[in-house]
FIKOLNU-410773 format. One line per 5 residues: number of its first residue (from 1); for each residue x negated, y, z negated of C-alpha. Coordinates in steps of 0.02 Angstrom, whole numbers. Layout:
NUM = X,Y,Z ~ ...
//
This chain:
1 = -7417,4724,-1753 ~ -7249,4628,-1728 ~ -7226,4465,-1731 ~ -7151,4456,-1566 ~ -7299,4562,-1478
6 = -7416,4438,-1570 ~ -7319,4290,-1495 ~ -7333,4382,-1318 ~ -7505,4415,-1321 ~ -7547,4240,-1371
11 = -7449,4151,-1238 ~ -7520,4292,-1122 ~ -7717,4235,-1182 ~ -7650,4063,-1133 ~ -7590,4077,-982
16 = -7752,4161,-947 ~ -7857,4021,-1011 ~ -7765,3902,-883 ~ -7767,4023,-743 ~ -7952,4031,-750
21 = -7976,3839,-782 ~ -7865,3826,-601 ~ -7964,3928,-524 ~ -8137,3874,-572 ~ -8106,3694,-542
26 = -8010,3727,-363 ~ -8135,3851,-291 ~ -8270,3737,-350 ~ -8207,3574,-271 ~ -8159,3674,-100
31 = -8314,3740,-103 ~ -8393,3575,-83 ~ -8286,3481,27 ~ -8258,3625,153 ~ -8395,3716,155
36 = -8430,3820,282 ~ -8305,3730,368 ~ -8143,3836,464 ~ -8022,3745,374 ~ -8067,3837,223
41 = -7947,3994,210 ~ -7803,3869,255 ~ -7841,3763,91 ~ -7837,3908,-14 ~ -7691,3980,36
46 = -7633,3791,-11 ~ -7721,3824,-180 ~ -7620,3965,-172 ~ -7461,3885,-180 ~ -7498,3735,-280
51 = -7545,3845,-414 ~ -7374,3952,-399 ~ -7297,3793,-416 ~ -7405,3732,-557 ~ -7391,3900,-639
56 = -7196,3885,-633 ~ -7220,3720,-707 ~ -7303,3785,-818 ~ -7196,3915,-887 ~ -7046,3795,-901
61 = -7160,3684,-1000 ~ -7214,3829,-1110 ~ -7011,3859,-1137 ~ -6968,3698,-1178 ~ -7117,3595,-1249
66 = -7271,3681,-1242 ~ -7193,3842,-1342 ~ -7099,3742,-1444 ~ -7276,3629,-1472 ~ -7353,3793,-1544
71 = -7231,3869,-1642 ~ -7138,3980,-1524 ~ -6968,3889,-1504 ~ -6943,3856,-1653 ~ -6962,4046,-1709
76 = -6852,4099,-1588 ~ -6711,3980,-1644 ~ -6750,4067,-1818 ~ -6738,4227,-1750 ~ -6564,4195,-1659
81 = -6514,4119,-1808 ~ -6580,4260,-1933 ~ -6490,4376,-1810 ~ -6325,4276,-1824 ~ -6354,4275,-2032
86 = -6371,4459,-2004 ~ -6217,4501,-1916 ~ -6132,4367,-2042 ~ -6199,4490,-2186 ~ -6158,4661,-2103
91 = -5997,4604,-2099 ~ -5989,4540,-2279 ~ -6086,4709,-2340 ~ -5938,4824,-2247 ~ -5800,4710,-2310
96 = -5852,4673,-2491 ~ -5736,4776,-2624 ~ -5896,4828,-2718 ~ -6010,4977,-2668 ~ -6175,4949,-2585
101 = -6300,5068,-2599 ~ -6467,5041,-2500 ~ -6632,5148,-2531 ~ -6807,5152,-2476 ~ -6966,5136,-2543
106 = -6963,5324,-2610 ~ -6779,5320,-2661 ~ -6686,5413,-2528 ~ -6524,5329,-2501 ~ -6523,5247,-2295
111 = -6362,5146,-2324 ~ -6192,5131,-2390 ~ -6042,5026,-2365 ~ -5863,5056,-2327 ~ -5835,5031,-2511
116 = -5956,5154,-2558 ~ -5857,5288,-2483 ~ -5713,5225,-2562 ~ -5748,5226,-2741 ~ -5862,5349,-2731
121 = -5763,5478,-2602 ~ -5928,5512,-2519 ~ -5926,5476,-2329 ~ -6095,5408,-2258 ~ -6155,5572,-2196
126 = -6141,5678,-2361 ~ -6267,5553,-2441 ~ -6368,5463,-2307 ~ -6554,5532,-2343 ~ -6505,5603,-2510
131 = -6548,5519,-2701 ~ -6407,5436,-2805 ~ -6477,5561,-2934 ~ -6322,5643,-2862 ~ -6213,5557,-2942
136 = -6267,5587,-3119 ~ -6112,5615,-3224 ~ -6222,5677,-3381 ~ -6153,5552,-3481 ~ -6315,5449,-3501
141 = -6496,5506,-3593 ~ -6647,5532,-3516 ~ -6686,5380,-3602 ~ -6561,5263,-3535 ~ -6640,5298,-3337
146 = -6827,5261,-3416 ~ -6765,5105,-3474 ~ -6687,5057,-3317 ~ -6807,5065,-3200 ~ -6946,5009,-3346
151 = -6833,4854,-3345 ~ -6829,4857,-3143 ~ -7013,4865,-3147 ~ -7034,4718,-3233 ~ -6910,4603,-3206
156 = -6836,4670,-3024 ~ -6656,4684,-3055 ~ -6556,4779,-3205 ~ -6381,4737,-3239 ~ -6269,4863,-3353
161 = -6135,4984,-3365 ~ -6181,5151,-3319 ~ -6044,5325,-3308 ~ -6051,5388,-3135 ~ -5979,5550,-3051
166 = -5849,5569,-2902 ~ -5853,5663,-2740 ~ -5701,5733,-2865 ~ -5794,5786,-3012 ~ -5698,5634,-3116
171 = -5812,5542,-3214 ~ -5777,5348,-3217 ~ -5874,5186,-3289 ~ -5975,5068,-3158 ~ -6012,4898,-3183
176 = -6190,4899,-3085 ~ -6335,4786,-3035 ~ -6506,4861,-2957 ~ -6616,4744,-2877 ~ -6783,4789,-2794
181 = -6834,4728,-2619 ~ -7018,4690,-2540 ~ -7066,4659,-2367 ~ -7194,4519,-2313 ~ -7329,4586,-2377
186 = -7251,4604,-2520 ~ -7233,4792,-2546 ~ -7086,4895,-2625 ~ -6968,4923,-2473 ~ -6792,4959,-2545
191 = -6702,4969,-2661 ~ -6495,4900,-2674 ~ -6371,4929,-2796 ~ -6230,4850,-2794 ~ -6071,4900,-2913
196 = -5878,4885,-2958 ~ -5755,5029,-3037 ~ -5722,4966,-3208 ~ -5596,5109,-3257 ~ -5452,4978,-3218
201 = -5519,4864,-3341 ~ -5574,5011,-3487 ~ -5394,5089,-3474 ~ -5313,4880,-3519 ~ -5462,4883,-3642
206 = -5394,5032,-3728 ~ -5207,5004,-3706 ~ -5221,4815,-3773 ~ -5328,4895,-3921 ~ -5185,5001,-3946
211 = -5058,4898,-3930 ~ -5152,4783,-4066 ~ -5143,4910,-4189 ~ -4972,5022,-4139 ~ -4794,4973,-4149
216 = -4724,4938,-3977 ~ -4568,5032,-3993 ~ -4600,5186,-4105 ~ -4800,5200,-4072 ~ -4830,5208,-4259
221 = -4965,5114,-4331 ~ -4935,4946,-4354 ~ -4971,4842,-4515 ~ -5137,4805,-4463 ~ -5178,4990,-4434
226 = -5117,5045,-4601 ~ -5203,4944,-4702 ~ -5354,4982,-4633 ~ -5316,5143,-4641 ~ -5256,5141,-4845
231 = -5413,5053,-4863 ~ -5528,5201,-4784 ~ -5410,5307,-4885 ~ -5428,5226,-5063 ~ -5613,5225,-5046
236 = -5634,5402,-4999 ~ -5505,5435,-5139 ~ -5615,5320,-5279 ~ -5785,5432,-5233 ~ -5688,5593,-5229
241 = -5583,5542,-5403 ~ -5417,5602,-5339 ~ -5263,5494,-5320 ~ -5143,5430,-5179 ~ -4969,5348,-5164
246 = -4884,5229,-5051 ~ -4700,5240,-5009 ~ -4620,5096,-4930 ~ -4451,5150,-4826 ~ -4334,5022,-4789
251 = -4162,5071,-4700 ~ -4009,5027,-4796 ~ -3879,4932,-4700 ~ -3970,4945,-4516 ~ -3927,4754,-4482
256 = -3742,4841,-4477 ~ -3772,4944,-4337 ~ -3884,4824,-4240 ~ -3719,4694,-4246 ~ -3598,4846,-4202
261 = -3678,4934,-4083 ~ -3806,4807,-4034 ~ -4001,4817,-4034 ~ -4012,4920,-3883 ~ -3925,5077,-4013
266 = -4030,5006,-4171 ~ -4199,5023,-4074 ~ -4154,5197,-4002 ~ -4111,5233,-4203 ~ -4272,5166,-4268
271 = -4371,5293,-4135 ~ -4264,5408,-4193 ~ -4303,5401,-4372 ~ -4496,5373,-4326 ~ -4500,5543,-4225
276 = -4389,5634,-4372 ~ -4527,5555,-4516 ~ -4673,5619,-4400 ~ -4602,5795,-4409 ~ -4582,5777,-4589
281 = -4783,5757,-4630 ~ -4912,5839,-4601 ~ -5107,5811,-4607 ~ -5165,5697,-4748 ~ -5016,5570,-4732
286 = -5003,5424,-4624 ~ -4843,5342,-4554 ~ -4817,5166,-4506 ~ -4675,5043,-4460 ~ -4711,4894,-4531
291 = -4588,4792,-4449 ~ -4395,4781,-4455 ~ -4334,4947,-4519 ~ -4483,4948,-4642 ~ -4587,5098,-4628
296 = -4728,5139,-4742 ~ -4810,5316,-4784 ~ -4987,5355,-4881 ~ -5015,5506,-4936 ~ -5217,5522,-4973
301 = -5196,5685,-5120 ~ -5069,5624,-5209 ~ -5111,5636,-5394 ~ -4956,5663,-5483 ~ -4828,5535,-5501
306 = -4703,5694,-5470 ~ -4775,5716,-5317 ~ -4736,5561,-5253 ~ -4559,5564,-5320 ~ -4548,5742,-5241
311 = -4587,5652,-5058 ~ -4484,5493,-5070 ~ -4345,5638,-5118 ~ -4400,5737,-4943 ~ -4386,5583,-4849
316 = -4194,5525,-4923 ~ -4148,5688,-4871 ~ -4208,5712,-4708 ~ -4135,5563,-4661 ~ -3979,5590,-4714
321 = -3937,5712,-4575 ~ -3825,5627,-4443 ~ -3946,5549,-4283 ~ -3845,5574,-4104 ~ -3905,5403,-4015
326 = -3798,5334,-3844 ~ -3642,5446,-3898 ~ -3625,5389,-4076 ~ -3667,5502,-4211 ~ -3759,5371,-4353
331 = -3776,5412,-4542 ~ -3901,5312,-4621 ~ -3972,5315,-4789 ~ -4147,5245,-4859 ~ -4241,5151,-4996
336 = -4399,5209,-5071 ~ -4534,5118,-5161 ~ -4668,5213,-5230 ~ -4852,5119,-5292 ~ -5007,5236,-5348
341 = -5172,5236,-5352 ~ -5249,5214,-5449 ~ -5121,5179,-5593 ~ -5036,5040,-5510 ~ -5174,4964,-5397
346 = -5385,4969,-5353 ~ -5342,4893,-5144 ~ -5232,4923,-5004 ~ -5165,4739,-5007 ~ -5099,4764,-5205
351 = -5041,4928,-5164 ~ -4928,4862,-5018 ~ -4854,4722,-5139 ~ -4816,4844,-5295 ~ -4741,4960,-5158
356 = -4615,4831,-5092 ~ -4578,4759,-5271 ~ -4549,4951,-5319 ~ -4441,4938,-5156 ~ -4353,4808,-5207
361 = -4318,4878,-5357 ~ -4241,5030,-5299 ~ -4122,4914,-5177 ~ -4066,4815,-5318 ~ -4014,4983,-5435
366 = -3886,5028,-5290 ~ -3985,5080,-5141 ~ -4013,5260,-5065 ~ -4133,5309,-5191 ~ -4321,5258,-5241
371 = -4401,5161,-5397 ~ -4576,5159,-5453 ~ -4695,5026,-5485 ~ -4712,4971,-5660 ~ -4796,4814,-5734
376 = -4658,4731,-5804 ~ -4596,4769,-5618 ~ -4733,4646,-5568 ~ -4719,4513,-5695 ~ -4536,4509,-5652
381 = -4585,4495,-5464 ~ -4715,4334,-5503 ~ -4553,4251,-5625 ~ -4463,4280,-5464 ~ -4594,4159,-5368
386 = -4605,4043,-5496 ~ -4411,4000,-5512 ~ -4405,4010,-5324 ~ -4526,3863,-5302 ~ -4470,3756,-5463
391 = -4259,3777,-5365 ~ -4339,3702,-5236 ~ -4396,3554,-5355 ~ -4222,3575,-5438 ~ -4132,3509,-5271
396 = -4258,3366,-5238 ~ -4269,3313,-5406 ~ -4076,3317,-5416 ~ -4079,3443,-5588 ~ -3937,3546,-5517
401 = -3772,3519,-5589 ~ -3558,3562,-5558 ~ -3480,3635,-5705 ~ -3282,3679,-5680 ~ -3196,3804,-5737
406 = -3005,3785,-5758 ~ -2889,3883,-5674 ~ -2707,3926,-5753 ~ -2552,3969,-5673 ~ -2495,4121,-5791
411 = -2312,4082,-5780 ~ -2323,3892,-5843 ~ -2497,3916,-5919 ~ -2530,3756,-5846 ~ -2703,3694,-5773
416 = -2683,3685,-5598 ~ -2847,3685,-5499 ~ -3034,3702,-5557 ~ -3171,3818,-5494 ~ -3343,3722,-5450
421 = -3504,3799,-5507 ~ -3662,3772,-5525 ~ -3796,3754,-5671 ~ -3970,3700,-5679 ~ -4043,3587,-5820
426 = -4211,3637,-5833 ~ -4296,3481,-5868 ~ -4412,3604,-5999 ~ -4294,3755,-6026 ~ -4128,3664,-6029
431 = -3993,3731,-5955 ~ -4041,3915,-5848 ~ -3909,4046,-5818 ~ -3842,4058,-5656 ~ -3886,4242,-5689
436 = -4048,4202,-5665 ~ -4096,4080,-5520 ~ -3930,4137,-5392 ~ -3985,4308,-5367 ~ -4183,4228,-5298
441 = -4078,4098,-5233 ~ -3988,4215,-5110 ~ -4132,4292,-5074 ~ -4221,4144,-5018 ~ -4109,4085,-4942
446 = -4097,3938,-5032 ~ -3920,3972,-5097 ~ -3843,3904,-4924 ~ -3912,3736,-4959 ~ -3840,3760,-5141
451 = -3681,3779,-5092 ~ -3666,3642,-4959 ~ -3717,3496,-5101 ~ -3595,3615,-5222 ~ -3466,3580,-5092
456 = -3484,3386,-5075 ~ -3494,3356,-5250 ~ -3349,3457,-5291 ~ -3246,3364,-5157 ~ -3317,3178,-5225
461 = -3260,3246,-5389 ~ -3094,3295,-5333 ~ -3064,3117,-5259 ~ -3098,3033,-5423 ~ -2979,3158,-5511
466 = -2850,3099,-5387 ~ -2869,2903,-5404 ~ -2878,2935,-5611 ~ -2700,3003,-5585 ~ -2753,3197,-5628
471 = -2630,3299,-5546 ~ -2742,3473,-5490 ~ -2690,3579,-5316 ~ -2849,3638,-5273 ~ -3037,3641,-5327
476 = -3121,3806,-5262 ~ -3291,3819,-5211 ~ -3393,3967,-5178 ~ -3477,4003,-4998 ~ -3606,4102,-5009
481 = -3656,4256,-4877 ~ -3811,4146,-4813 ~ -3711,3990,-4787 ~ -3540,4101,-4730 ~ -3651,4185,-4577
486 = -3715,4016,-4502 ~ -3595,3948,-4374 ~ -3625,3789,-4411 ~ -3518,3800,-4575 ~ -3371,3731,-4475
491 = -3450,3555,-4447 ~ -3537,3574,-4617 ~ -3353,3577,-4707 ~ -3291,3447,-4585 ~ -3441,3334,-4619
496 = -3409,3352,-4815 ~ -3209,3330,-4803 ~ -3252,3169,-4666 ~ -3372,3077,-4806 ~ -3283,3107,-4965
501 = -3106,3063,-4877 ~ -3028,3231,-4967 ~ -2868,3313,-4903 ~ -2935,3473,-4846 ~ -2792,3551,-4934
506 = -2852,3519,-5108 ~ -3023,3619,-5041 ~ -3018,3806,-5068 ~ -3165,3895,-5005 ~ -3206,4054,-5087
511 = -3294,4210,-4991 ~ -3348,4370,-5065 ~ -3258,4528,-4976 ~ -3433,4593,-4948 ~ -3473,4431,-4833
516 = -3316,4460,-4737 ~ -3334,4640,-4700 ~ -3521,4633,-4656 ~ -3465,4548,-4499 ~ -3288,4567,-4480
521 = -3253,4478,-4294 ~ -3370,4343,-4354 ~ -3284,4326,-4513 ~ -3134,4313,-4429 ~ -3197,4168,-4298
526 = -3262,4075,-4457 ~ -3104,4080,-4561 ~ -2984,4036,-4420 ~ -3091,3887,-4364 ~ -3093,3848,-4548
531 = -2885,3865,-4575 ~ -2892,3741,-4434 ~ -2971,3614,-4534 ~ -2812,3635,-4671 ~ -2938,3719,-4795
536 = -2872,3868,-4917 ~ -2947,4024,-4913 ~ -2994,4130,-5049 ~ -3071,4327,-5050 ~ -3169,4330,-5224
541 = -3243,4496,-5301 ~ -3090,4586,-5207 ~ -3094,4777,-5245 ~ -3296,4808,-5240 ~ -3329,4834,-5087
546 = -3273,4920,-4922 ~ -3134,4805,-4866 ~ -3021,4885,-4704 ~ -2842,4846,-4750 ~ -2806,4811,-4534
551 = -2936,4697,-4539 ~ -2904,4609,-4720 ~ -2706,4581,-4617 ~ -2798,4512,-4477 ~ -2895,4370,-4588
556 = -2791,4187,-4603 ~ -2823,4202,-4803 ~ -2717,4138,-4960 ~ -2774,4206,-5092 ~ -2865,4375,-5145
561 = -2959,4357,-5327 ~ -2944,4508,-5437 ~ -3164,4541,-5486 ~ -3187,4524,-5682 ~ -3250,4714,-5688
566 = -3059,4768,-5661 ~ -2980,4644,-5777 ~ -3098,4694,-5919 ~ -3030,4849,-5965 ~ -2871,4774,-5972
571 = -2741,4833,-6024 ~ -2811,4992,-6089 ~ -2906,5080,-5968 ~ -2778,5160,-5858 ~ -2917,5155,-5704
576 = -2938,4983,-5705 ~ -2737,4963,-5747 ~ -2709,5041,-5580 ~ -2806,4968,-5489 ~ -2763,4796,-5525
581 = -2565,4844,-5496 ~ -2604,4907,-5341 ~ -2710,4747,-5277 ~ -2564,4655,-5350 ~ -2443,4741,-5249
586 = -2542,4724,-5092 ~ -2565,4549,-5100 ~ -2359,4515,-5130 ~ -2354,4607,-4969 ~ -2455,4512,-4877
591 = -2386,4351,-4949 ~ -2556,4320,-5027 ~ -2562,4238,-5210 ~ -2681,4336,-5335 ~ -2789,4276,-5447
596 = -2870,4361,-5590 ~ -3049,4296,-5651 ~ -3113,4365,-5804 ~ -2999,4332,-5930 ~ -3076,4356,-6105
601 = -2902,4423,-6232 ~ -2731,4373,-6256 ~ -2691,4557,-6214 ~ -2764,4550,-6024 ~ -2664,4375,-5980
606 = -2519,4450,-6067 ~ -2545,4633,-5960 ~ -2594,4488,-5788 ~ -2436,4396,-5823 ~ -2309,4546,-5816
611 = -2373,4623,-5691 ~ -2328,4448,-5578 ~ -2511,4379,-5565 ~ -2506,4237,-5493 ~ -2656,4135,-5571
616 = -2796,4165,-5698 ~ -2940,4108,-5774 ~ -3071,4159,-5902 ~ -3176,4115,-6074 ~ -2978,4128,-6153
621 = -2923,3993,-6047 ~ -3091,3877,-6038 ~ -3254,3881,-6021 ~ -3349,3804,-5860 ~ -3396,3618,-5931
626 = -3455,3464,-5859 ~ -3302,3361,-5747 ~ -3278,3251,-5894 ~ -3253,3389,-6035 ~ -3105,3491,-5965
631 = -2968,3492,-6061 ~ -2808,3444,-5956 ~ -2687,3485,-6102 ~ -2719,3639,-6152 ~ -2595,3774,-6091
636 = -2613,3923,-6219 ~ -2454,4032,-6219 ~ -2453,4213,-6147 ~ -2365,4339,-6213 ~ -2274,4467,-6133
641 = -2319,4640,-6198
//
């Protein structure tokens, strides 16, 4: 029975209960006063209407107080209100972005929403009356539906992800809640399920899990990926007893094309050389870009060191075939560094470092080529560190020092200018060759900061020479490639040449040809901004490397400097004879001075000097000594041969 015929029936019984309580007490009480009397009928059909009235009386009490006295208004506010809730939630249920599903007690399926249909592709009649066993995509157990409902049973609701099938046949992840519903007398009447397509958020999932562990541009694996990769490898390598390499790939020279042709051709190139190293390998070796132009490659049966030499051999020549990228046909060449297992190294992590020490190995011998890991490799690597940190203590503790070596014009033999360089008094090992800390220097990049105190001590120097009364036209310092690429260098000279108070034409500023040609427009900027300043400039080490004879025209220089490997086979080797006459030649014609460094024997000054050098200096003129040891007399005589 409903509980608005129960309401009906009991105002109903109520009205009754009055009616006859009218009735009794009227007929009795007319009954007495009018008694067989004619007047009779006329007072009941009075009755009559006084009890219409009353009755209608009634009935608005009933709606306003008496109902509301008993219960009845105030359920029927309820009900207008549960019925304004329930068009409220209709709405909310149709407009909702996550799929309703509504069955009964015996799990047929009564209703759906609008986004039902939508992820689903279902429309309301295809499933109304049917089971959402229907949309089973077979990617759960038996076992995973016992525990659901087992876990509906008890508790009422079950949260969880669950793989559900499309109208489609496609197969997609839900994120869905089940949650049993009982009637007043607290029976199972439904059951609703409400749930969201998660495929959105499982395809980021897997892309950002890729992304974590794959190179952006190249989709190799990444660093991260590697090593846990080498790791997986080693171990299956140590049960199985067989051995593996690692080759570390770096490109030579790449930070060339990047400044040429910008990054937009040096990313296309690194693809490039990604997709032509995949073709390269097959199963059992795994590629990687580790970063840069760094690529890595482990091969997991690799137990012969000749086998590894064999690949690293593959891989220099396969990329030395020409790579068409934006219009420009690139050559590129490659370093290899090769670390085994398990000669070399027991872990991934070790394996890595002996790689890139073998790496740097191989860069240092000349490039284009690979080197294997040895153990002096690695004791030479850890000396490395250790000077690295104590040059660091070197410039805070002030243990650096500025030799000079003299420089002689070869026609008067006289001293005319000194070269600043430095030395380092080990406060333990004494004096260290410069051999020895300026390569780590330069490759930590400490050797900018080296030069800039080089520079300002030089200059204070060169001010005390020239209130003493020392007559000297220039004192040459070095500029390193480090300190020669930051564009700061301009206000660093300026700053230097501002505090010390020297003429900037007593400063010569020397910069190896390799520095200049790296970056040729660069170089350029730098050394005309520097002329400005009334600096000299200076090309040391000319003749070893690539220099471009329309851009070496182009440069605002003074001076090219003859490198010491040409003047040592002086005068006998023809090679090196030639060479130096032609340099000689070249620099008369660009109304550049030379200047020969290097000079050991009589015979070389004496070959230098009549072939119209301009300026020398070398062991046979002076050693590079402390400011106050140089020798301002000497002036050895050169013979002509």
């Amino acid at each position: 029975m409903s509980a608005s015929f129960r309401d009906a029936l009991r105002a109903s019984l109520l009205y009754l209960v009055i009616s006859v309580v009218w009735l009794g007490i009227t007929g009795y009480l007319l009954n007495k006063f009018f008694d067989q009397s004619a007047d009779l009928p006329r007072w009941q059909l009075i009755n009559g209407y006084l009890w219409v009235l009353f009755s209608a009386y009634l009935i608005f009490l009933a709606r306003a107080r008496l109902f509301s006295f008993i219960g009845i208004g105030a359920k029927l506010r309820r009900r207008s209100e549960d019925r304004v809730r329930l068009r409220q939630a209709a709405a909310v249920f149709d407009c909702t972005r996550e799929g309703v599903l509504v069955t009964d007690r015996r799990g047929l399926i009564v209703h759906v929403n609008r986004a039902f249909m939508e992820i689903t592709g279902y429309q309301r009649e295809e499933v109304l009356g049917r089971q959402p066993s229907m949309f089973k995509s077979g990617h759960h157990l038996p076992a995973f539906y016992q525990g659901m409902f087992s876990t509906l049973k008890g508790c009422g609701e079950w949260s969880g992800e669950i793989w559900n099938r499309r109208k489609s046949g496609e197969i997609y992840p839900q994120w869905q809640t089940i949650r049993v519903i009982h009637d007043d007398r607290g029976q199972l009447s439904h059951y609703v399920a409400v749930f969201s397509d998660i495929s959105a958020i499982k395809d980021s999932e897997h892309e950002l899990a890729h992304l974590a562990h794959h190179d952006p541009l190249t989709d190799l694996p990444n660093r991260l990926l590697f090593t846990d990769r080498a790791e997986q490898a080693l171990a299956s390598a140590q049960i199985h007893k067989r051995g593996c390499a690692l080759l570390m790939i770096d490109l030579d020279h790449f930070k060339m094309i990047n400044d040429s042709l910008g990054h937009n051709v040096g990313d296309k190139l690194l693809k490039a050389v990604a997709s032509r190293l995949r073709d390269m390998f097959g199963p059992g070796i795994t590629l990687a870009r580790l970063g840069g132009d760094e690529f890595a490659v482990l091969a997991e049966s690799c137990p012969q060191l000749v086998q590894a030499a064999a690949l690293a051999q593959r891989i220099l020549d396969g990329l030395k075939e020409p790579f068409q990228i934006a219009g420009h046909q690139l050559f590129i060449n490659a370093s290899v560094g090769i670390s085994l297992f398990p000669s070399d190294a027991l872990s991934a992590e070790q394996l890595l470092r002996n790689a890139d020490s073998a790496l740097f190995k191989a860069k240092s011998a000349g490039r284009d080529g690979y080197a294997l890991y040895t153990e002096e490799l690695t004791a030479h690597a850890q000396q490395r560190v250790e000077i690295a940190f104590e040059l660091r203590r070197a410039l805070e503790q002030q243990e650096l020092r500025v030799y000079y070596q003299p420089v002689h014009d070869l026609k008067s033999s006289r001293l005319i200018g000194v070269e600043a360089l430095v030395r380092w008094e080990h406060p333990q090992r004494g004096l260290v060759s410069p051999a020895e800390f300026i390569p780590i220097a330069e490759r930590t990049g400490l050797i900018a900061e080296i030069d800039a105190w080089v520079m300002q001590q030089a200059c204070q120097q060169m001010c005390q020479w020239q209130q003493a009364g020392v007559v000297l036209s220039f004192v040459a310092v070095n500029v390193s490639t480090r300190l020669f690429a930051r564009r700061e260098l301009y206000e660093r000279v300026a700053q230097v040449l501002h505090d010390t108070g020297l003429d900037p034409a007593y400063l010569e500023l020397e910069v190896t040809e390799s520095a200049v040609m790296e970056d040729p427009e660069v170089a350029l900027e730098q050394m005309h901004r520097l002329r400005e300043l009334g600096v000299r400039l200076a090309i040391d080490d000319f003749g070893t490397g690539y220099s471009s004879l329309l851009r070496l025209k182009r440069l605002p220089v003074q001076k090219l400097k003859i490198d010491q490997g040409f003047v040592a086979g002086l005068p006998w080797d023809e090679d090196d004879a030639a060479i130096v006459r032609v340099i000689i030649a070249l620099a008369q014609s660009m109304g550049m001075q030379v200047h020969a460094e290097g000079i050991e024997q009589a015979e070389q000054a004496g070959f230098l000097f009549e072939h119209d050098c301009d300026l020398g200096q070398g062991y046979w003129f002076g050693r590079p000594v402390p400011a106050e040891q140089l020798d301002w007399t000497r002036a050895p005589v050169i013979l002509r041969h």
